[in-house]
One Martini backbone bead per residue (centre of mass of N, CA, C, O) as a GRO file, in nm:
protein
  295
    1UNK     BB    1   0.594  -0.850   1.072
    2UNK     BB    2   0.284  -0.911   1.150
    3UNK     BB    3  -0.040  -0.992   1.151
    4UNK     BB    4  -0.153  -0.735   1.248
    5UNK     BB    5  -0.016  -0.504   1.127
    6UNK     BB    6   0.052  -0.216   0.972
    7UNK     BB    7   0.101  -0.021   0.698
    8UNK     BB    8   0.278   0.262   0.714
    9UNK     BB    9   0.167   0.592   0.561
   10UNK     BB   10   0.218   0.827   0.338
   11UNK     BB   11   0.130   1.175   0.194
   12UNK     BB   12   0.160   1.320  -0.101
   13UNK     BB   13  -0.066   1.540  -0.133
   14UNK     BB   14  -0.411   1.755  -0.107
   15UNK     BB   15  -0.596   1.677  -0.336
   16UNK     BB   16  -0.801   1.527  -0.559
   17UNK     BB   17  -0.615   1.231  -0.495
   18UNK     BB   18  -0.559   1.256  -0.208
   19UNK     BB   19  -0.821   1.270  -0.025
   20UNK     BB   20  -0.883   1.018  -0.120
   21UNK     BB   21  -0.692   0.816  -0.061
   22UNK     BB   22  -0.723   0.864   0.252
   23UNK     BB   23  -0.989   0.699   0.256
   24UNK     BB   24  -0.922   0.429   0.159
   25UNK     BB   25  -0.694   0.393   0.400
   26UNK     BB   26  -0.934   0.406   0.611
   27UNK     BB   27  -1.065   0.100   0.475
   28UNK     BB   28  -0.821  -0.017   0.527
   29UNK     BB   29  -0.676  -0.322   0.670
   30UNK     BB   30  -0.360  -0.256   0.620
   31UNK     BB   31  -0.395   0.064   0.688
   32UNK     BB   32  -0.186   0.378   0.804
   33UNK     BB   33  -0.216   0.704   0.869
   34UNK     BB   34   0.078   0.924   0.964
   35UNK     BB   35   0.090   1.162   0.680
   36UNK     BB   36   0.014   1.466   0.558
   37UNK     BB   37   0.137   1.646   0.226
   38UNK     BB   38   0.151   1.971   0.147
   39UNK     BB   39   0.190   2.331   0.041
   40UNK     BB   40  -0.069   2.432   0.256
   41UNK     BB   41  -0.216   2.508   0.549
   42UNK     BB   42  -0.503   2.590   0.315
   43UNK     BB   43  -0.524   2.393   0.207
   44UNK     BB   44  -0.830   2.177   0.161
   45UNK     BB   45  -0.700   1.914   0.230
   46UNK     BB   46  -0.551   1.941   0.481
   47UNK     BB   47  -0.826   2.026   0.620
   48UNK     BB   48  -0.925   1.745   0.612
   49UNK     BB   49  -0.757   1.555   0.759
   50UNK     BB   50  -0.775   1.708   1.041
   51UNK     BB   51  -1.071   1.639   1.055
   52UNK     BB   52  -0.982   1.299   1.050
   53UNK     BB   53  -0.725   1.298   1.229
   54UNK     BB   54  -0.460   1.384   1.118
   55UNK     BB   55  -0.099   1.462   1.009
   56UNK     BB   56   0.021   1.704   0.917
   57UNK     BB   57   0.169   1.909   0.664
   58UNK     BB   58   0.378   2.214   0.499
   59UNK     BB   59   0.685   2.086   0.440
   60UNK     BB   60   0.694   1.870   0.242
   61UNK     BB   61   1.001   1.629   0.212
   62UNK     BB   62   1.121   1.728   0.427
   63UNK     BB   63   0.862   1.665   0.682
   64UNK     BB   64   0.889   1.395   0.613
   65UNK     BB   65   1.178   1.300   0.691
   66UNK     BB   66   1.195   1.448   0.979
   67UNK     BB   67   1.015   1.288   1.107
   68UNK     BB   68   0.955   1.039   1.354
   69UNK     BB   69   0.865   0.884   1.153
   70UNK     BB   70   0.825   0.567   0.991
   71UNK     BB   71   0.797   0.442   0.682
   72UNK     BB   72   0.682   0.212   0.460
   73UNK     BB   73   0.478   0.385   0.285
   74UNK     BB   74   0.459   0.591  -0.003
   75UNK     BB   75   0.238   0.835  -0.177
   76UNK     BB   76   0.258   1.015  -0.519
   77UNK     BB   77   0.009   1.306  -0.495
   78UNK     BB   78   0.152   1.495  -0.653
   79UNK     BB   79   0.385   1.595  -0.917
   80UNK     BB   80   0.616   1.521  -1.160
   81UNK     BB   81   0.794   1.767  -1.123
   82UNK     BB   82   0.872   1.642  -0.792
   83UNK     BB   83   0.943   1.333  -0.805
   84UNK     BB   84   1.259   1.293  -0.860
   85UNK     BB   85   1.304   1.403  -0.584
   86UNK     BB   86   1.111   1.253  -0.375
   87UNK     BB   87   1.263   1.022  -0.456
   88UNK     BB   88   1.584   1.077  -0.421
   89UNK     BB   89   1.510   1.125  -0.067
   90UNK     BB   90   1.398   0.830  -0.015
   91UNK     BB   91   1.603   0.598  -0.142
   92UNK     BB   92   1.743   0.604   0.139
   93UNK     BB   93   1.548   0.424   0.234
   94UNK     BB   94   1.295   0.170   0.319
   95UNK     BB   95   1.055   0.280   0.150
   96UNK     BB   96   0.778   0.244  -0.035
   97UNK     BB   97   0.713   0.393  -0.379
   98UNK     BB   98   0.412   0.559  -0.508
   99UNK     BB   99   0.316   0.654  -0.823
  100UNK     BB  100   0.049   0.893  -0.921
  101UNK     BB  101   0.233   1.012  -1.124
  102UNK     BB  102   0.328   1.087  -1.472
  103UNK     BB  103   0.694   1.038  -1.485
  104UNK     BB  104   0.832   0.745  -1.558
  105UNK     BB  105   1.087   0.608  -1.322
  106UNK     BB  106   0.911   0.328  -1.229
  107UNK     BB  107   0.751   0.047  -1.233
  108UNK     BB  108   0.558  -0.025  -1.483
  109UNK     BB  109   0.212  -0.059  -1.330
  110UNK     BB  110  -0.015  -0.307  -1.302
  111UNK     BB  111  -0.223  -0.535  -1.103
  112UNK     BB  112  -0.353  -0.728  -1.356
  113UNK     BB  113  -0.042  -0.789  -1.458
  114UNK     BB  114   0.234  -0.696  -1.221
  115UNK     BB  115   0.148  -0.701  -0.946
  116UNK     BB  116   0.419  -0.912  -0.835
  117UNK     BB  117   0.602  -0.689  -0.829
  118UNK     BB  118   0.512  -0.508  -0.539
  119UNK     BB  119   0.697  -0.748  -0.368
  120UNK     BB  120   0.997  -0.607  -0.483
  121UNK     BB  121   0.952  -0.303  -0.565
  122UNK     BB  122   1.031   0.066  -0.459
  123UNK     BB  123   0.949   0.166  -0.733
  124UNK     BB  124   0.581   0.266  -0.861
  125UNK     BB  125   0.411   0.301  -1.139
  126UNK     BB  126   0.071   0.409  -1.242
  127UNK     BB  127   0.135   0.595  -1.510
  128UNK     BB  128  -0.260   0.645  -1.507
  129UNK     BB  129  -0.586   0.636  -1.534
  130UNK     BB  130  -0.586   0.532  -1.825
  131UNK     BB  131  -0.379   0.300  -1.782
  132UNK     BB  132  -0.561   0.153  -1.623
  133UNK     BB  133  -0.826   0.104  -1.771
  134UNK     BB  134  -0.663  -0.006  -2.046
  135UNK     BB  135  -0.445  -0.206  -2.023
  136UNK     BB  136  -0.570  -0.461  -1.947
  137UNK     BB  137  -0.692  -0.499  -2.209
  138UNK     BB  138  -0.490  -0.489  -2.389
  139UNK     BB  139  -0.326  -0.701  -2.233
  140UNK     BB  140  -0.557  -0.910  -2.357
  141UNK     BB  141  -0.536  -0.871  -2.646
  142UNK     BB  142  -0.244  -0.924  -2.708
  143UNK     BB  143  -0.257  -1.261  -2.633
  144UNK     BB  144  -0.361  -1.300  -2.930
  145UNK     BB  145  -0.242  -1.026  -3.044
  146UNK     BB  146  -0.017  -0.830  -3.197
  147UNK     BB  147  -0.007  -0.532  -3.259
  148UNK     BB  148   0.054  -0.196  -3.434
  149UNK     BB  149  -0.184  -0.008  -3.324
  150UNK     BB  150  -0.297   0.244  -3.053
  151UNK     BB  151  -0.520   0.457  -2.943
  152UNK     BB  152  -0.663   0.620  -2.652
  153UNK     BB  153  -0.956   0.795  -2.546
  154UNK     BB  154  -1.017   1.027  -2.264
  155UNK     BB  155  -1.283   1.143  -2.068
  156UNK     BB  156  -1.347   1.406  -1.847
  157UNK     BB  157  -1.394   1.530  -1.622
  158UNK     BB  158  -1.323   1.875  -1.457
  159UNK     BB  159  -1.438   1.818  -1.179
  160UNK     BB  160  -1.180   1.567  -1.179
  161UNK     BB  161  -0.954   1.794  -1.216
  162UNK     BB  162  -0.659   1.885  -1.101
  163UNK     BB  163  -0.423   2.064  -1.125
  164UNK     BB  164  -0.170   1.853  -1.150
  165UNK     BB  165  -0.307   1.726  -1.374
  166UNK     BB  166  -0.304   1.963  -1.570
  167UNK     BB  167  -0.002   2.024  -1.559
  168UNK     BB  168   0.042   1.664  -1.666
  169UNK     BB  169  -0.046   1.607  -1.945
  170UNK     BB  170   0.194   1.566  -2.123
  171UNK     BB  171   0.298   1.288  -1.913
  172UNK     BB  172   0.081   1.142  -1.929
  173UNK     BB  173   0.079   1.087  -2.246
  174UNK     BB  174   0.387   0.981  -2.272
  175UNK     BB  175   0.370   0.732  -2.029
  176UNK     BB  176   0.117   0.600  -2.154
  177UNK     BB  177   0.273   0.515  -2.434
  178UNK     BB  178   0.486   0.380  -2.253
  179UNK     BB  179   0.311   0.153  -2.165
  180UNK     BB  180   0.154   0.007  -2.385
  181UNK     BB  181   0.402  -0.077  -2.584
  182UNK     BB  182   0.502  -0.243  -2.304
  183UNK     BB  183   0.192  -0.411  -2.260
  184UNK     BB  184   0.174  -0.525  -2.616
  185UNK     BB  185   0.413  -0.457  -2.847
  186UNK     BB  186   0.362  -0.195  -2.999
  187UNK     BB  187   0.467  -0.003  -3.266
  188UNK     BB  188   0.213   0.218  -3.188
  189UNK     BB  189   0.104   0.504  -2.972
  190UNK     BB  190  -0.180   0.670  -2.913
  191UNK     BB  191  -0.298   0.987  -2.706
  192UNK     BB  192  -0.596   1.095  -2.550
  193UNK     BB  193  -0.742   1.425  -2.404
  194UNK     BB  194  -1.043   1.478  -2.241
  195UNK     BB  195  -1.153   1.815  -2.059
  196UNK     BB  196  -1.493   1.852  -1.958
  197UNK     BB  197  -1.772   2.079  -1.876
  198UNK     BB  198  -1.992   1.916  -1.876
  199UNK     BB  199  -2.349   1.921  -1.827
  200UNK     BB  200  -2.326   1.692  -1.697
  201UNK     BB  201  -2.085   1.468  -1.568
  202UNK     BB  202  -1.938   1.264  -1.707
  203UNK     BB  203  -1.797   0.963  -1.718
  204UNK     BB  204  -1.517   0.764  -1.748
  205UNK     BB  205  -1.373   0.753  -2.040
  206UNK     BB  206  -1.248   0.480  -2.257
  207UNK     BB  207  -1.099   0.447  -2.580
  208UNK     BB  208  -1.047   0.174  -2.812
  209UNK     BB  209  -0.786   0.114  -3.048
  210UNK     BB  210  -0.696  -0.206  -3.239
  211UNK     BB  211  -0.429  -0.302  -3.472
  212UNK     BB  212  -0.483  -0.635  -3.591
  213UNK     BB  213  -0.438  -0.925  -3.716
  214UNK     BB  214  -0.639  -1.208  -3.739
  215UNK     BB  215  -0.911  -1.121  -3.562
  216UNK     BB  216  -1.091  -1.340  -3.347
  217UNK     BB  217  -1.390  -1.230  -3.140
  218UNK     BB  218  -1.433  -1.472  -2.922
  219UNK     BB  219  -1.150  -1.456  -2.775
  220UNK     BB  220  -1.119  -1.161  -2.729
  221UNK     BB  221  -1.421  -1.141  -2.536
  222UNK     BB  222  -1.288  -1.345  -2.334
  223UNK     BB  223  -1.053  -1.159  -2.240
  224UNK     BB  224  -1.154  -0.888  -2.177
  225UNK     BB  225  -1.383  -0.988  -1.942
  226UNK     BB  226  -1.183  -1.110  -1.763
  227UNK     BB  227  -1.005  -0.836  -1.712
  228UNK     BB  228  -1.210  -0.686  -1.570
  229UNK     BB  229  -1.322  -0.864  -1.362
  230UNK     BB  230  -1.025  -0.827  -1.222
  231UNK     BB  231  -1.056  -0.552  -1.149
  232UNK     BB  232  -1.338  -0.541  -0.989
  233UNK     BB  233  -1.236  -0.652  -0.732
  234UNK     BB  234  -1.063  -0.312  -0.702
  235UNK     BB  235  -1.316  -0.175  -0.917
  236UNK     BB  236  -1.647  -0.179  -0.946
  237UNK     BB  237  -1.667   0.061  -1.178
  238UNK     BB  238  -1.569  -0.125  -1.389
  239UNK     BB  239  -1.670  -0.103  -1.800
  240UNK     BB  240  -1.795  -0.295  -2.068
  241UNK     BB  241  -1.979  -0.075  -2.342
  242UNK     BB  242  -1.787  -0.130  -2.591
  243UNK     BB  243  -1.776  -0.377  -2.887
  244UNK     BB  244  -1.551  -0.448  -3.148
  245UNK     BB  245  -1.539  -0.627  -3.473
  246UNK     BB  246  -1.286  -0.625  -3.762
  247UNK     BB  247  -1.078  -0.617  -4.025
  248UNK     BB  248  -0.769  -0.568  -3.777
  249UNK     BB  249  -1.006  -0.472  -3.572
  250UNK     BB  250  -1.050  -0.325  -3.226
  251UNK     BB  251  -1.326  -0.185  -3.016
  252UNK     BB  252  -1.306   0.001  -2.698
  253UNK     BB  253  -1.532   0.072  -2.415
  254UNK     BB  254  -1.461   0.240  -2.098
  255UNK     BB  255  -1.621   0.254  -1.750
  256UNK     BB  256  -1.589   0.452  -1.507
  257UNK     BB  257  -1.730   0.429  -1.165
  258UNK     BB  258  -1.746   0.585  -0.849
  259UNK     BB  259  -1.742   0.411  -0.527
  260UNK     BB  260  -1.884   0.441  -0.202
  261UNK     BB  261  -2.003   0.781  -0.191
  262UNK     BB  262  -1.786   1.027  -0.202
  263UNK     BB  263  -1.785   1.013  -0.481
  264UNK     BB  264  -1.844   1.110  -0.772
  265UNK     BB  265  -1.933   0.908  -1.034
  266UNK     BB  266  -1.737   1.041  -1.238
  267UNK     BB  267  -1.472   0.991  -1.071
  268UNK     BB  268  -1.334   0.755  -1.178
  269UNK     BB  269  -0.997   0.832  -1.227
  270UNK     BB  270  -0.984   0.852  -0.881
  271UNK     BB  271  -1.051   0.577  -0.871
  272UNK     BB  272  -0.897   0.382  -0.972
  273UNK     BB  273  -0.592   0.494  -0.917
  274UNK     BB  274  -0.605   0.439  -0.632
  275UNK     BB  275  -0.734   0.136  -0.615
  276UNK     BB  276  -0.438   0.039  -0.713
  277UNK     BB  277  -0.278   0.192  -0.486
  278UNK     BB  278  -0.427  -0.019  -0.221
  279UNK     BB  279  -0.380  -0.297  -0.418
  280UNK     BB  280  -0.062  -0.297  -0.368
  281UNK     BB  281  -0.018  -0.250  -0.082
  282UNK     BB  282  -0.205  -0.499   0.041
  283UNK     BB  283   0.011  -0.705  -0.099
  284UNK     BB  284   0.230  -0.642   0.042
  285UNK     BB  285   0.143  -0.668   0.313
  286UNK     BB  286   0.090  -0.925   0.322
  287UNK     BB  287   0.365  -1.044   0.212
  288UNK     BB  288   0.452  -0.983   0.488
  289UNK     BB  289   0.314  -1.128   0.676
  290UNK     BB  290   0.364  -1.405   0.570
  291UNK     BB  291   0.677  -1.388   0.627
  292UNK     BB  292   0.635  -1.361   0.943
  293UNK     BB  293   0.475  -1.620   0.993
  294UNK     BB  294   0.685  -1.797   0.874
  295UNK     BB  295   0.974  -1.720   1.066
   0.00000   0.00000   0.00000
């Protein structure tokens, strides 16, 4: 890969986490897209791509196999129900497969904790947008204290909840669980979520409860703090909107609204977790560039 290259990507899925997903892709230095891939020619993101001049298919992932072209890295933005198939089909390419669906088959990765990871990892998940929004703090908050137990409530608006996200709420909640205790230590984690139609549509809130012994207040919330500043790098809407500690017990809340003009505000869930993976596609690209100019 030369310093000029960028990383050839395609695309599964033209819902509304494909459609935003296609526009950051557009806005990427790093990044070009080969190929959408819908479930229907009448699919209404499918009919957005090509409007923006992209090559769609609406032929699954046998017509993404088939293409003649090669994709340096897929993003699976369909849902988890079809992600171990799509896993499956890939893996004997050699393409990095970051999976957007909270399936739980890939490295469960944060960008702003391990994400150092996806330099060397083909097969990626984001978790949940839930995932992306709480694990930074709770594992700024772990490194002070180990929990015992974990709450996250996430509350998002229903006009930013596509079919996919509805239909994988199950999987959702048990993946976004088995990552926080992954990523905290805790012996319990309880996640809810809340997808609500209220108008004006609220912006995208997780609420966090971490019980945890002898939690001394002003070092938890300059670790909270740092964790937060890290995030606002590649997702300048999230903010830490209320903290408080009392005795063995922390609670956070933070709000993600989407920025950049294309999404209403209220749809943080599918900024989030976007914007962490076109920077971690962003980080590959780069270190793949750096060892080319190195060779």
């Amino acid at each position: 890969m030369s310093a000029h290259t960028k990383l050839k990507v395609a695309v599964l899925g033209a819902g509304l986490i494909g459609v935003d997903l296609l526009h950051k892709i557009r806005s990427s230095q790093h990044l070009e897209c080969g190929l959408v891939v819908g479930r229907s020619t009448q699919t209404v993101g499918l009919l957005r791509a090509a409007e923006m001049g992209l090559a769609t298919t609406a032929g699954g992932i046998a017509a993404l196999l088939d293409s003649e072209d090669a994709f340096d890295l897929v993003f699976d933005a369909s849902n988890a129900d079809s992600h171990a198939e799509h896993w499956r089909l890939l893996e004997p390419t050699e393409a990095v497969f970051i999976d957007l669906t909270p399936h739980n088959s890939g490295t469960l990765t944060v960008p702003t904790v391990n994400g150092a990871q996806a330099l060397t990892d083909r097969h990626i998940s984001l978790i949940s947008c839930g995932g992306q929004a709480s694990i930074p703090v709770l594992h700024a908050i772990a490194q002070h204290r180990t929990p015992t137990y974990v709450e996250v409530v996430s509350t998002g608006a229903s006009r930013s909840a596509g079919r996919a996200t509805r239909l994988n709420l199950d999987e959702y909640i048990a993946t976004t669980q088995d990552a926080i205790r992954t990523f905290t230590g805790a012996q319990a984690a309880k996640v809810m979520v809340n997808v609500t139609p209220a108008v004006p549509p609220p912006p995208f809130r997780v609420c966090m409860t971490v019980l945890a012994p002898d939690v001394d207040p002003d070092p938890v919330r300059d670790l909270v703090d740092a964790a937060a500043h890290t995030v606002r790098r590649f997702a300048p809407g999230y903010r830490v909107t209320e903290f408080e500690t009392a005795k063995g017990r922390v609670s956070v809340t933070v709000e993600v609204s989407a920025t950049g003009g294309r999404l209403p505000e209220h749809a943080g869930n599918l900024d989030i977790i976007n914007a962490a993976a076109i920077h971690l596609a962003g980080l590959r690209a780069t270190s793949l560039t750096t060892e080319g100019a190195g060779a």
